[in-house]
MIROBA-262919 format. One record per residue (C-alpha): residue number from 1; residue in one letter; x, y, z. Coordinates in steps of 0.5 Angstrom, whole numbers, plus 500, padded with zeros to 3 digits. Layout:
<node num="NUM" residu="A" c1="X" c2="Y" c3="Z"/>
...
END
This chain:
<node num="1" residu="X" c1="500" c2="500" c3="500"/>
<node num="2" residu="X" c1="506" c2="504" c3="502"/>
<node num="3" residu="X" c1="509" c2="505" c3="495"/>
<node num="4" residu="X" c1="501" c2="505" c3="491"/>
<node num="5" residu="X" c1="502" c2="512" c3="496"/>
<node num="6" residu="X" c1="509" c2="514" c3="493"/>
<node num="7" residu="X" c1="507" c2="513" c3="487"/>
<node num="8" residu="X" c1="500" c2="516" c3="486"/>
<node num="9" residu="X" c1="503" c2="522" c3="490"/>
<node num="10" residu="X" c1="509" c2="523" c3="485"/>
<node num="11" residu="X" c1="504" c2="522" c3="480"/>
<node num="12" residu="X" c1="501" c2="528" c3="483"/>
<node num="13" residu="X" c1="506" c2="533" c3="483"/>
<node num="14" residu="X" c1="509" c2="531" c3="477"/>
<node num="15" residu="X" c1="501" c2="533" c3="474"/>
<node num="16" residu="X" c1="502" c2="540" c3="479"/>
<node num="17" residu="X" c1="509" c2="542" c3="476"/>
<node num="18" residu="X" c1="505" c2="542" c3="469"/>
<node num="19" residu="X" c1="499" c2="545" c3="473"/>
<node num="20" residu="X" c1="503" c2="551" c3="475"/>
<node num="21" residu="X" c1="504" c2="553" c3="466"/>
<node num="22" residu="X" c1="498" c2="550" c3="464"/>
<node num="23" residu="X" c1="491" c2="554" c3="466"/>
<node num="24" residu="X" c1="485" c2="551" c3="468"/>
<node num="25" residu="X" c1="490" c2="545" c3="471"/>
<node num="26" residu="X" c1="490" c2="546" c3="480"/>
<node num="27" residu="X" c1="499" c2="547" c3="480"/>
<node num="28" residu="X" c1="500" c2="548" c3="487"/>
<node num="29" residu="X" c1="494" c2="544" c3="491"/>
<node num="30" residu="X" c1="496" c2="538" c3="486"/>
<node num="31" residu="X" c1="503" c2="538" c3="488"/>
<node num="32" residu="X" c1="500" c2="539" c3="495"/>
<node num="33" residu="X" c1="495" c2="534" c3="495"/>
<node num="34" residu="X" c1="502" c2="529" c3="492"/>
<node num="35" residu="X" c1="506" c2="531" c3="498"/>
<node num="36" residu="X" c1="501" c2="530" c3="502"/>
<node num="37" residu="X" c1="499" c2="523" c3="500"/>
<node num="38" residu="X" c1="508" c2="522" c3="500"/>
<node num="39" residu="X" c1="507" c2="524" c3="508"/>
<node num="40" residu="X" c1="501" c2="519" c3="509"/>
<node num="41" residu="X" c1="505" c2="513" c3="505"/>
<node num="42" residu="X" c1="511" c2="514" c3="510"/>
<node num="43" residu="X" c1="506" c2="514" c3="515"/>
<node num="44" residu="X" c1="508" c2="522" c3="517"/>
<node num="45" residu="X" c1="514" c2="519" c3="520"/>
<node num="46" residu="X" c1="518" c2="523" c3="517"/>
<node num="47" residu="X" c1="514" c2="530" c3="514"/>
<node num="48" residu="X" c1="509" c2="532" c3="520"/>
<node num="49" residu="X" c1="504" c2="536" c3="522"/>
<node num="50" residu="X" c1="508" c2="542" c3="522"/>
<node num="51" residu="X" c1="511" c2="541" c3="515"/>
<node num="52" residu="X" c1="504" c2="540" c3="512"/>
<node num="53" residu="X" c1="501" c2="547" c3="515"/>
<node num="54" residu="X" c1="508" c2="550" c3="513"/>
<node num="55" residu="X" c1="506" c2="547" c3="506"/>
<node num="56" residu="X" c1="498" c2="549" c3="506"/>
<node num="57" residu="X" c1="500" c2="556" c3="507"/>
<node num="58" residu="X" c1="505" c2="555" c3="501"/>
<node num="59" residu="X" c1="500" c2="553" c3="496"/>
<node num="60" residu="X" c1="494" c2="559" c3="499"/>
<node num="61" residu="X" c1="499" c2="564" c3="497"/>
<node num="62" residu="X" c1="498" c2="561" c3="491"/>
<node num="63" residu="X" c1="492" c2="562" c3="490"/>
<node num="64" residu="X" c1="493" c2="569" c3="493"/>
<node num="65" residu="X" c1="498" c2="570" c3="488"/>
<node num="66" residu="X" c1="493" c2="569" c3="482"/>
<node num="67" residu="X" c1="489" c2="574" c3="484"/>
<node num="68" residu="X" c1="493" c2="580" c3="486"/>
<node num="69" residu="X" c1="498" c2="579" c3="480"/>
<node num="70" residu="X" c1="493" c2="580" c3="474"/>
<node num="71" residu="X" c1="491" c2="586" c3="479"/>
<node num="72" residu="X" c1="499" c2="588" c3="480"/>
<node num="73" residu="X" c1="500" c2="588" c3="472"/>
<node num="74" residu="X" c1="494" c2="592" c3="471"/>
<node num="75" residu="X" c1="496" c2="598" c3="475"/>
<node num="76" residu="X" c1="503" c2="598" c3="474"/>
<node num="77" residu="X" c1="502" c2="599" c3="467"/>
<node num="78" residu="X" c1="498" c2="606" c3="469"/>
<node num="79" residu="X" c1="491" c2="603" c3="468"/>
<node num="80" residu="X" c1="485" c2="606" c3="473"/>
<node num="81" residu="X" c1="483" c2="603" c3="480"/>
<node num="82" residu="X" c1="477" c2="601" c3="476"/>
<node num="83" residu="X" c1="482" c2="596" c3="471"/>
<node num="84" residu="X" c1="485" c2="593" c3="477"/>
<node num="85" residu="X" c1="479" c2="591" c3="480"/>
<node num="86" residu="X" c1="476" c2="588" c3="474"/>
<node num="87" residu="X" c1="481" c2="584" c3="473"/>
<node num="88" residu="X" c1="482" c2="581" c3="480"/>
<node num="89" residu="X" c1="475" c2="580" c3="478"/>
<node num="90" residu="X" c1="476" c2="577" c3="471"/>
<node num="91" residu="X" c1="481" c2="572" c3="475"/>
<node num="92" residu="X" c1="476" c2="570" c3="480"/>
<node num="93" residu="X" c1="470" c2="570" c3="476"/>
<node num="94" residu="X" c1="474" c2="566" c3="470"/>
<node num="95" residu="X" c1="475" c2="560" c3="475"/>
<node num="96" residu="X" c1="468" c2="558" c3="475"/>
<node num="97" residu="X" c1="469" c2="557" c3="467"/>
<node num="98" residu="X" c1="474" c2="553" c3="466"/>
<node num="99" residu="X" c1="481" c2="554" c3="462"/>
<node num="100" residu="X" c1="477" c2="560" c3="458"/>
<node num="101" residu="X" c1="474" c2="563" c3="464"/>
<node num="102" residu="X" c1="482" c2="563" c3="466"/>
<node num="103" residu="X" c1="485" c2="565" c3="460"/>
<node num="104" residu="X" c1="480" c2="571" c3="458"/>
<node num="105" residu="X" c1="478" c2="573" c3="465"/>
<node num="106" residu="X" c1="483" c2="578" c3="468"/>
<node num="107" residu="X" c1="484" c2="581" c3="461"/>
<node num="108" residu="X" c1="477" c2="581" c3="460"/>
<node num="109" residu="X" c1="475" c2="585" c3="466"/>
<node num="110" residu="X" c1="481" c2="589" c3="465"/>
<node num="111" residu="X" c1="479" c2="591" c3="459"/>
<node num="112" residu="X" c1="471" c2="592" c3="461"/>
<node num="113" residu="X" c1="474" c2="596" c3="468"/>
<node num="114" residu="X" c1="478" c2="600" c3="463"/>
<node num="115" residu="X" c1="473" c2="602" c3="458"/>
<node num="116" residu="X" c1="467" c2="603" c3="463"/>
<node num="117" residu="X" c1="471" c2="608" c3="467"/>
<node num="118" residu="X" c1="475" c2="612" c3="461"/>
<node num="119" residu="X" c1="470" c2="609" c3="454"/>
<node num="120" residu="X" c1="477" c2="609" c3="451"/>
<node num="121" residu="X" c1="478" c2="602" c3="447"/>
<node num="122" residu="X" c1="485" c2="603" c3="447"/>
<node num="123" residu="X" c1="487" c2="605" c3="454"/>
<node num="124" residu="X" c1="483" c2="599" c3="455"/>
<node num="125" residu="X" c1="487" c2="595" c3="451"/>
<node num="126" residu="X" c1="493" c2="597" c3="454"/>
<node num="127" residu="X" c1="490" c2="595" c3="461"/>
<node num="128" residu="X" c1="488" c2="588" c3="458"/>
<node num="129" residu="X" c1="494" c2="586" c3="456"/>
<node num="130" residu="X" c1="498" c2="589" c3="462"/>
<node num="131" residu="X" c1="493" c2="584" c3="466"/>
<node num="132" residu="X" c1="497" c2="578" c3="461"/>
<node num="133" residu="X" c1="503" c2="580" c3="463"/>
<node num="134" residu="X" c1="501" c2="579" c3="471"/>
<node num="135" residu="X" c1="497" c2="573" c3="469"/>
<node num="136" residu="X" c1="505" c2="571" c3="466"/>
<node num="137" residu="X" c1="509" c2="574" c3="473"/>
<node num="138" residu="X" c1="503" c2="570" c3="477"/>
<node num="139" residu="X" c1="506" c2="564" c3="473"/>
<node num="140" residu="X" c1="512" c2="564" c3="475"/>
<node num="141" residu="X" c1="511" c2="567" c3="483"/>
<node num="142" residu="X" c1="507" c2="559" c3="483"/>
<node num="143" residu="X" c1="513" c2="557" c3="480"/>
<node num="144" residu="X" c1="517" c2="559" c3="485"/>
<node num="145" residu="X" c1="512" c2="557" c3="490"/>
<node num="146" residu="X" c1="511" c2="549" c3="488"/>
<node num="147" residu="X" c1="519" c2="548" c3="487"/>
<node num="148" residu="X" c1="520" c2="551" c3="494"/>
<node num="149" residu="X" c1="514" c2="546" c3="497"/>
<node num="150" residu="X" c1="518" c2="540" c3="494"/>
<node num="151" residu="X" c1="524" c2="542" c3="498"/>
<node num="152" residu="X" c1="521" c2="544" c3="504"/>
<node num="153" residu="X" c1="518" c2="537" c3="503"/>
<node num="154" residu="X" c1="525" c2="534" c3="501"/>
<node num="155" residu="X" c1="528" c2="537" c3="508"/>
<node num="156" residu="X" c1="522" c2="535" c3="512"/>
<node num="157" residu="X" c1="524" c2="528" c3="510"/>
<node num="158" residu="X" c1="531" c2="528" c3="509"/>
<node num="159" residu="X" c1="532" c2="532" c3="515"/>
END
């Protein structure tokens, strides 16, 4: 039973890491649930509670990450408020419709935020594709975190 853990467990953090690029897949909650299943498998001998919490709070970060970097790239393009909050809006209306809803949502509620503040499509535009580049920065903060969870495991294990 133990190595059918270890093995659903890497499998899972193996689908985590591809989550992390890919929208619409859960990167960080993949790979905490594997890391998770891994500290079961070895009957928490090893990584325990404190670990786990340490590593929940990692992949709540995650989720913050998402929300607050299409926000962030809004505004440091110089969009409005209006922008900024149409685009975490759009991040976090988008997860209720799949791969499209999280791919077009915080440029399309950027965008919406924008044009109804300043009816100007272009500055609207301009804050559309600033919501793009912190969707891309939140990727990469993910990235970050889900190697940073590996290792806080790896230590917890090894150590």
């Amino acid at each position: 039973m133990a190595i059918l853990g270890w093995v659903l467990g890497a499998l899972l953090v193996a689908a985590g890491l591809v989550g992390v690029v890919v929208p619409g897949l859960p990167g960080a909650p993949l790979v905490f649930v594997g890391l998770l299943l891994a500290a079961w498998a070895d009957g928490f001998a090893h990584v325990g509670a404190g670990t786990i919490l340490v590593l929940a709070g990692m992949t709540a970060l995650s989720f913050v990450a998402d929300i607050l970097a299409a926000g962030w790239g809004v505004k440091r393009a110089g969009a409005g408020r209006a922008a900024v909050v149409g685009a975490m809006l759009g991040m976090v209306g988008g997860l209720f419709f799949g791969l499209p809803g999280i791919v077009i949502g915080p440029f399309a509620g950027a965008v919406a935020g924008e044009f109804i503040a300043h009816r100007d499509l272009a500055r609207a535009g301009r804050a559309g594709a600033a919501a793009w580049v912190g969707f891309l920065l939140a990727i990469g903060i993910k990235a970050g975190l889900v190697f940073a969870m590996i290792g806080v495991f790896a230590a917890a294990f090894i150590g």
